[in-house]
VOGU-3710 file (C-alpha; in Angstrom, 3 decimals, decimal comma):
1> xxxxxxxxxx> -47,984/28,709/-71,876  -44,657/27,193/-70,190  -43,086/27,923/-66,689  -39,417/28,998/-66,661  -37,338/30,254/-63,485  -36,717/34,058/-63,927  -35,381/37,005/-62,245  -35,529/40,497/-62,628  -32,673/41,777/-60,497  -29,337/40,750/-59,969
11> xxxxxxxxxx> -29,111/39,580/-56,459  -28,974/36,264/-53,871  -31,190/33,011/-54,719  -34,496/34,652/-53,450  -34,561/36,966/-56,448  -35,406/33,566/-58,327  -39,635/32,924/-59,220  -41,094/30,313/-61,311  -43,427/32,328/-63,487  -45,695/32,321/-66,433
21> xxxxxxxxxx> -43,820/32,598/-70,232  -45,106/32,079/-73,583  -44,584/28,739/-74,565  -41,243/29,675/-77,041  -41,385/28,723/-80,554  -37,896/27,392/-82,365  -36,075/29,505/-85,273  -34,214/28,153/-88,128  -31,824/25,610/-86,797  -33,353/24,820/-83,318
31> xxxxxxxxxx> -35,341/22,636/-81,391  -38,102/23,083/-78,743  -37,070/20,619/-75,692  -40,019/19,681/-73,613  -37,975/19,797/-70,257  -36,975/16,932/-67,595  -33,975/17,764/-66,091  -31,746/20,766/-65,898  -27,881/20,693/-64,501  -27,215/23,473/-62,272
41> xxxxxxxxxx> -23,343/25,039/-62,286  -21,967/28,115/-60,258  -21,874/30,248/-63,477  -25,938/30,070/-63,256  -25,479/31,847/-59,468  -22,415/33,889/-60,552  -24,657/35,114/-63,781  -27,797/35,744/-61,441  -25,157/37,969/-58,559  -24,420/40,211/-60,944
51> xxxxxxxxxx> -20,598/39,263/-61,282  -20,160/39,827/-65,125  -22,464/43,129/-65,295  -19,884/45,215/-65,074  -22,249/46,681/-62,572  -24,762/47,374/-64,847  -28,560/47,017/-63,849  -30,002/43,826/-65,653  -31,783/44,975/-68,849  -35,004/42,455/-68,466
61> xxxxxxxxxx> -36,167/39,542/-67,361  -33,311/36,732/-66,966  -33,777/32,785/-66,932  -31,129/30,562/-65,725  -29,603/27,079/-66,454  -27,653/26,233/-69,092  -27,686/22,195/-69,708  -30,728/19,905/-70,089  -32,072/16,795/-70,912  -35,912/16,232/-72,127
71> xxxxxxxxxx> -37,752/15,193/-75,656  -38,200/17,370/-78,383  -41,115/18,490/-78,476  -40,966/21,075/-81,878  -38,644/21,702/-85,066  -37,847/24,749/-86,340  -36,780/25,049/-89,844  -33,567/23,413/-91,508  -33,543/20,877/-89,246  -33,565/17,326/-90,541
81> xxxxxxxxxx> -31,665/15,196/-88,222  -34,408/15,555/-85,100  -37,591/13,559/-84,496  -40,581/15,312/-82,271  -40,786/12,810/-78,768  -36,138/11,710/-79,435  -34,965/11,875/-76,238  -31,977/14,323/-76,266  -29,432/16,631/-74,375  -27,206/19,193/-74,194
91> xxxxxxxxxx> -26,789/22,841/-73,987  -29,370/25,607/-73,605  -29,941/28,229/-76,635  -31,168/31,188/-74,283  -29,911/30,467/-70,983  -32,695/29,810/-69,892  -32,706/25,973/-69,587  -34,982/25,910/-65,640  -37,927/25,823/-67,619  -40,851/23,754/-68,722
101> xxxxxxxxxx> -39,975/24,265/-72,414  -36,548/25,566/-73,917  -34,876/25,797/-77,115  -31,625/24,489/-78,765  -29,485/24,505/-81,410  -30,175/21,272/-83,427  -25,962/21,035/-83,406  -26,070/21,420/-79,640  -27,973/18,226/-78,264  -27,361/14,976/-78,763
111> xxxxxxxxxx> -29,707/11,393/-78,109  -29,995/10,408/-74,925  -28,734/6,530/-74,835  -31,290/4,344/-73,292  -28,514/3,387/-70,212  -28,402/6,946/-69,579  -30,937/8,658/-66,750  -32,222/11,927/-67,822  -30,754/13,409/-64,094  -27,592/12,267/-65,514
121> xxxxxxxxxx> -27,606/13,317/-68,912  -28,652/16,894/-67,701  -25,028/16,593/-65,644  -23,021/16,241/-68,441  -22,928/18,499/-71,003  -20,826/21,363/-68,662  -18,766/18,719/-66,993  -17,656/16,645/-69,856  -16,840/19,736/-72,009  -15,000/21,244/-69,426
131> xxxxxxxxxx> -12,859/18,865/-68,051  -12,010/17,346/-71,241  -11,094/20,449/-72,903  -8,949/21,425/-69,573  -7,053/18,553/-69,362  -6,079/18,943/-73,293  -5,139/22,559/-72,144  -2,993/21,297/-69,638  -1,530/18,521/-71,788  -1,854/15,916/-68,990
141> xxxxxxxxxx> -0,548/12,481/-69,995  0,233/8,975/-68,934  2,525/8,721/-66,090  2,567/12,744/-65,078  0,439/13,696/-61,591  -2,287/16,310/-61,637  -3,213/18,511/-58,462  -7,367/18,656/-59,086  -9,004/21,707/-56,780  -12,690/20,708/-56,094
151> xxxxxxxxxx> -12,392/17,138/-57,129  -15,608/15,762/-56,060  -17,622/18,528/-57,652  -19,509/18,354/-61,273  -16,113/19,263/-63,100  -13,606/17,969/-60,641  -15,009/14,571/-60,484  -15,359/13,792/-64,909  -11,902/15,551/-64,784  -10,639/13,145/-61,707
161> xxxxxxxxxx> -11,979/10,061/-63,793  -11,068/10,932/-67,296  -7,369/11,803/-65,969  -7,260/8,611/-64,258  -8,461/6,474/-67,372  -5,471/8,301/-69,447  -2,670/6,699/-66,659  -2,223/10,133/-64,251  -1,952/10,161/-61,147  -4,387/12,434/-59,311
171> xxxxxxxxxx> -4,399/14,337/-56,144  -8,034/15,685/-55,438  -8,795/18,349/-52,759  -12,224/17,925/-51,069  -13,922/18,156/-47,657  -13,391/15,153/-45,820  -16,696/13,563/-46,233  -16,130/13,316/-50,072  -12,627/11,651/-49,236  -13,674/7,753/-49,114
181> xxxxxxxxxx> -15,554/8,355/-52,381  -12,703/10,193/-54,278  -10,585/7,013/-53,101  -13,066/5,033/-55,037  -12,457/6,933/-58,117  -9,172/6,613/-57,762  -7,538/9,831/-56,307  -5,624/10,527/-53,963  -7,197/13,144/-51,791  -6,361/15,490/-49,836
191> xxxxxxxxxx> -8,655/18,427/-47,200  -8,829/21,833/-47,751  -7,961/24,853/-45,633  -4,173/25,867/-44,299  -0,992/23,575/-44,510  -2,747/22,516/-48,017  0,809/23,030/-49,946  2,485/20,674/-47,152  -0,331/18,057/-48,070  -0,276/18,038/-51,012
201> xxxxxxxxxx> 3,594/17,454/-51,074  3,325/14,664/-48,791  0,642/12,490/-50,833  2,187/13,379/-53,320  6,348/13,607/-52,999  7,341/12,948/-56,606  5,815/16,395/-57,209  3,120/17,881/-59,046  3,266/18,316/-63,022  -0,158/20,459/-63,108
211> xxxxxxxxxx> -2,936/22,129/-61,241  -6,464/22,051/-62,553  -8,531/24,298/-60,321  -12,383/23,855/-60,503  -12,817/25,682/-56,615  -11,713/29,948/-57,242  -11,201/30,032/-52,979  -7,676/31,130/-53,269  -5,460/28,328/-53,955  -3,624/29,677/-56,997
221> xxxxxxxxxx> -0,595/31,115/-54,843  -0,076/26,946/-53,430  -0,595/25,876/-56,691  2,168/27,905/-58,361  4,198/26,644/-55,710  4,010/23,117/-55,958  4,140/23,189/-59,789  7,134/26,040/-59,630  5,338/27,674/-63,146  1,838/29,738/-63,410
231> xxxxxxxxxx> 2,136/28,478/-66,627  0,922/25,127/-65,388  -1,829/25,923/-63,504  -4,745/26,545/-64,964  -8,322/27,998/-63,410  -12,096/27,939/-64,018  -13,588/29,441/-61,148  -10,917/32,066/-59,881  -11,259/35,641/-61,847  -7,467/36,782/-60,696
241> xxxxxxxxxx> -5,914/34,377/-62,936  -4,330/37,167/-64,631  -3,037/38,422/-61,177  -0,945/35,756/-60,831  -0,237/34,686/-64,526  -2,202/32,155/-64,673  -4,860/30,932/-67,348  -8,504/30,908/-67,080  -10,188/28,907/-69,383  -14,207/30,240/-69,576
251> xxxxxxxxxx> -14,532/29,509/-73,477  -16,884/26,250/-74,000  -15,910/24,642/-77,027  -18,246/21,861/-78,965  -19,466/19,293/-76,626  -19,240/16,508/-79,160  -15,487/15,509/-79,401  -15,670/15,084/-75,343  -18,832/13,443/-75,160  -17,843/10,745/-77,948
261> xxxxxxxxxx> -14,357/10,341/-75,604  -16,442/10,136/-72,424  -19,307/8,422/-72,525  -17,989/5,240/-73,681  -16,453/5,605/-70,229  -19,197/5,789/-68,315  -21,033/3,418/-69,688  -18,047/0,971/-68,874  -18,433/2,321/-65,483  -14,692/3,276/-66,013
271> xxxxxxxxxx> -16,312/7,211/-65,295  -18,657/7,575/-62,245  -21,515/10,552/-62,722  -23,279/10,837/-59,086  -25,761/13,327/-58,784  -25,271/15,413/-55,728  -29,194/16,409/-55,130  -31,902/16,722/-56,672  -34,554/19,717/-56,623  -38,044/20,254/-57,631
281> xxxxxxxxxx> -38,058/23,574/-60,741  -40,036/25,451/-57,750  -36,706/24,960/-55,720  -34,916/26,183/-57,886  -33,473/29,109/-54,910  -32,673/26,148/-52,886  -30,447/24,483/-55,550  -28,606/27,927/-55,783  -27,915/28,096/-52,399  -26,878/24,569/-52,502
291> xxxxxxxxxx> -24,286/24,872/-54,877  -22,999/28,227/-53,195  -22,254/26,536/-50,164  -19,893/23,846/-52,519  -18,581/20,670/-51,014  -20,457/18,998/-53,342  -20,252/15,091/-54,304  -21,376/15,302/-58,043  -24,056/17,672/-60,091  -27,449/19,245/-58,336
301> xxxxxx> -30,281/18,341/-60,721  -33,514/20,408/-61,086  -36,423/18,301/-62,544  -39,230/20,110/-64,999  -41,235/17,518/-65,628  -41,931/13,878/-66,472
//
């Protein structure tokens, strides 16, 4: 048998219980990951609310958590490049990733380098994918300044870095106690809350060339305005984007291409990857709450085992 985090009703973080499963087996083309670490994002909590159900009731029994590090543990069938006990990680192949035991496509992980913790290998995955493939939406380059909403969190902070190691110049909005860090990182930041247009002009007077928002509380009417086109803004946590023609980018694309671009950063210390918290898998609730309340510095880690 395995433990996994499920629910069985759409609803807030105390619908989540760490229950009993069948140990699952891998099909053709996956992996069985014996669990260490799982990355927690807001689409696990937006997924568990309910907010792409189209108000439907949830059909069964739902897990949670969609990145993870661990060792593999069984090999399903056509796979040949995987070892039983490698050290790997990457994205979940059910969803289900706040588990003991989880499967994966065998294209969908990748080793674990030894400099690497497993709490932040279980960070990446999201992060790396996301931010790189934003800032290629946006066509940031060398010399142009990017407006980042939510800078210090998971996808704010890679994004933050990796625009910074490409020569741009990078306004970050956070809550002032993530400001001295975000200096260290090299943004320029700037708080939250009303007057945030007028701030941002101020740090940043030669104007802004694009808006990556990672925070979906309302700032796509300021952003428009200090970029003077929807068309540079662009949004992955803030579902009127169409309202106020402006793109949403939700699609993950392969993890590879980013992770061979950024983690020859990191381990040049060039790219930062603090982990905000960590939680026990029986916490899991508490984690969900936790990234709710935002103004985080970094990634929330669950940890499954050892």
């Amino acid at each position: 048998m395995s433990q996994a985090i499920r629910y069985t009703t759409y609803g807030d973080a105390d619908v989540l219980q760490l229950t009993e499963v069948p140990l699952p087996e891998p099909g053709p083309g996956q992996v069985r990951i014996a669990v260490r670490t799982v990355g927690v994002n807001a689409l696990d909590w937006k997924i568990r609310k309910g907010f792409f159900s189209d108000g439907k009731p949830l059909p069964g029994p739902a897990g949670t958590g969609i990145e993870l590090a661990g060792t593999v543990d069984a090999i399903g069938d056509d796979v040949s490049q995987w070892q039983v006990g490698q050290a790997v990680f990457g994205r979940s192949a059910t969803g289900g990733a706040a588990a003991t035991h989880d499967l994966a496509g065998a294209d969908e992980i990748f080793a674990k380098p030894e400099w690497l913790s497993f709490e932040q290998a279980a960070a990446l995955p999201v992060a790396v994918e996301t931010a790189y493939r934003t800032l290629r939406e946006l066509g940031v380059r060398e010399g142009q300044t990017l407006l980042v909403h939510a800078a210090a969190g998971g996808v704010g902070l890679i994004a933050t870095q990796l625009a910074r190691a490409w020569g741009v110049t990078v306004i970050g909005t956070a809550s002032e106690t993530n400001h001295a860090f975000l200096r260290e990182v090299g943004a320029i930041p700037v708080t939250y809350g009303e007057g945030l247009a007028d701030r941002v002009r101020a740090a940043a007077p030669q104007g802004i060339d694009a808006v990556l928002d990672g925070s979906g509380r309302g700032v796509l009417p300021d952003s428009i305005a200090l970029t003077g086109d929807p068309e540079k803004v662009l949004t992955i946590a803030d579902p009127t984007a169409a309202e106020h023609g402006v793109r949403f980018s939700g699609r993950p694309g392969p993890a590879g291409l980013a992770l061979e671009a950024v983690l020859p950063l990191i381990e040049q210390g060039k790219i930062r990857t603090p982990v905000d918290s960590v939680y026990p898998l029986q916490k899991a609730a508490d984690a969900h709450r936790h990234s709710e309340n935002g103004h985080l510095q970094g990634k929330i880690i669950l940890t499954a085992g050892q």
